[in-house]
C-alpha positions as CSV (number, residue, x, y, z in Angstrom):
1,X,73.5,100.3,96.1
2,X,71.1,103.7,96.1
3,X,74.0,105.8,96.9
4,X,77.0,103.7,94.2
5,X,74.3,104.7,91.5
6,X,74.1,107.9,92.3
7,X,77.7,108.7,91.7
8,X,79.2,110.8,89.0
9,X,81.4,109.2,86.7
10,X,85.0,111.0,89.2
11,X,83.3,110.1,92.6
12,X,83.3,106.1,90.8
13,X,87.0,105.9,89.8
14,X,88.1,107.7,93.2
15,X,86.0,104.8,95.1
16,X,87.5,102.2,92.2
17,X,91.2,103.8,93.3
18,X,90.7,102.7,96.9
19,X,89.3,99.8,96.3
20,X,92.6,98.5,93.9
21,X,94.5,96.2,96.2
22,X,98.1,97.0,95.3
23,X,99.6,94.1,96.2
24,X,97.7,92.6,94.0
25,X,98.6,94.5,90.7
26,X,102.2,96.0,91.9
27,X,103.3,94.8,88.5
28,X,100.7,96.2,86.1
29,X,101.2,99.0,84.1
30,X,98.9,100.0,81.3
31,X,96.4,103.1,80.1
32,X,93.6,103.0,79.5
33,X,91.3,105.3,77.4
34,X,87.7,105.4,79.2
35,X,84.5,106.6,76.9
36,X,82.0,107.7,78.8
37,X,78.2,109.3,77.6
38,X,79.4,112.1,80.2
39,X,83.2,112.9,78.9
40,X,86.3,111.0,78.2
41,X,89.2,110.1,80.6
42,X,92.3,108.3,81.0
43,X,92.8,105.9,84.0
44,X,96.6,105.4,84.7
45,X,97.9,102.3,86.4
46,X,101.3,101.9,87.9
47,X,102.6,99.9,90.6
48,X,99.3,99.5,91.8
49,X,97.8,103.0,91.8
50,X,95.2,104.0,90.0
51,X,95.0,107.8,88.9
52,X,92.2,109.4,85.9
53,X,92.8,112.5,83.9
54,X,89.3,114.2,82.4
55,X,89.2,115.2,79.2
56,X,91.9,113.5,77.6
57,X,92.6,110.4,75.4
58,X,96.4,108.9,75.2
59,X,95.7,104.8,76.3
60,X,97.2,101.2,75.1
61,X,93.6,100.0,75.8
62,X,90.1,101.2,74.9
63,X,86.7,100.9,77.1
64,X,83.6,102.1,75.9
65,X,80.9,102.1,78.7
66,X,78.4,104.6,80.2
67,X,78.4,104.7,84.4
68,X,76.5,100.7,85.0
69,X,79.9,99.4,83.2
70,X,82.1,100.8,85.6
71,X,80.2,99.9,88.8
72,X,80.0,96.2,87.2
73,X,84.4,96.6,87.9
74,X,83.7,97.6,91.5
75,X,81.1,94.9,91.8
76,X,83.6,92.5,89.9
77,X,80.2,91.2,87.6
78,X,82.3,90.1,85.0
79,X,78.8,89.0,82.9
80,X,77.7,92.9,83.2
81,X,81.3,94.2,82.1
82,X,81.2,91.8,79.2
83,X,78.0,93.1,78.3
84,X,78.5,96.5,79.1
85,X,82.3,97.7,78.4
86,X,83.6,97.4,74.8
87,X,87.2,96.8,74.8
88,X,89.6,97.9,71.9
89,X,93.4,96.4,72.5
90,X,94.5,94.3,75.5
91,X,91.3,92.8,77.2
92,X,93.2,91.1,80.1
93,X,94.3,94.7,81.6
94,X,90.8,95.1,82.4
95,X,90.4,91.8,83.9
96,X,93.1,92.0,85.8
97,X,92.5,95.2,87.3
98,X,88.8,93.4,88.1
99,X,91.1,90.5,90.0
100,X,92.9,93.6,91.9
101,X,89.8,95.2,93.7
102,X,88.7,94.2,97.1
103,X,85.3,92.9,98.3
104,X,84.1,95.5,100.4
105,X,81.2,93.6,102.1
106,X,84.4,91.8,104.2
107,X,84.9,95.4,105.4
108,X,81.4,96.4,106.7
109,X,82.7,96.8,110.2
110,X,86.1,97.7,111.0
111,X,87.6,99.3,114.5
112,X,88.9,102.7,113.7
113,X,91.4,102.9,117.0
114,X,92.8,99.7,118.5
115,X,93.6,100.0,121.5
């Protein structure tokens, strides 16, 4: 929690890239133009990847949102990102990148080696 909201707006769509399970979205392709208070991007999905560019705009789809919006994805509140993420163009890519990313309380503990 402390540490998430203390994130700059890169450090939260790395963490969002590893959290996108791409099994899950191996067959979604869209971008997306992200408007944030701290600088504009363009998040890039494509057989299940999930890359960002700064400073640019070139997207099917258009989210408005400052930083809470954006941790509401990761934390898959889909209240708080209808509340918090204006959406210009096609709505389901966002939801369906929501459906893609992984619980991570499931992975609190995990064994690094195996023997």
């Amino acid at each position: 929690g402390d540490v998430v909201s203390h994130m700059t707006p890169e450090m939260i769509l790395d963490y969002l890239g590893i959290l996108v399970d791409t099994t899950k979205v191996s067959d979604l392709t869209f971008t997306a133009n992200l408007v944030l208070p701290e600088g504009n991007y363009v998040l890039r999905v494509k057989n299940g990847v999930l890359l960002y560019q700064k400073d640019t705009q070139d997207g099917d789809v258009t989210w408005t949102t400052k930083r809470a919006g954006l941790l509401s994805i990761i934390q898959k509140n889909a209240e708080n990102v209808a509340a918090l993420i204006q959406q210009e163009g096609d709505e389901t890519c966002l939801t369906r990148l929501m459906d893609a990313v992984t619980v991570t309380s499931e992975y609190k503990y995990f064994n690094i080696i195996e023997p």
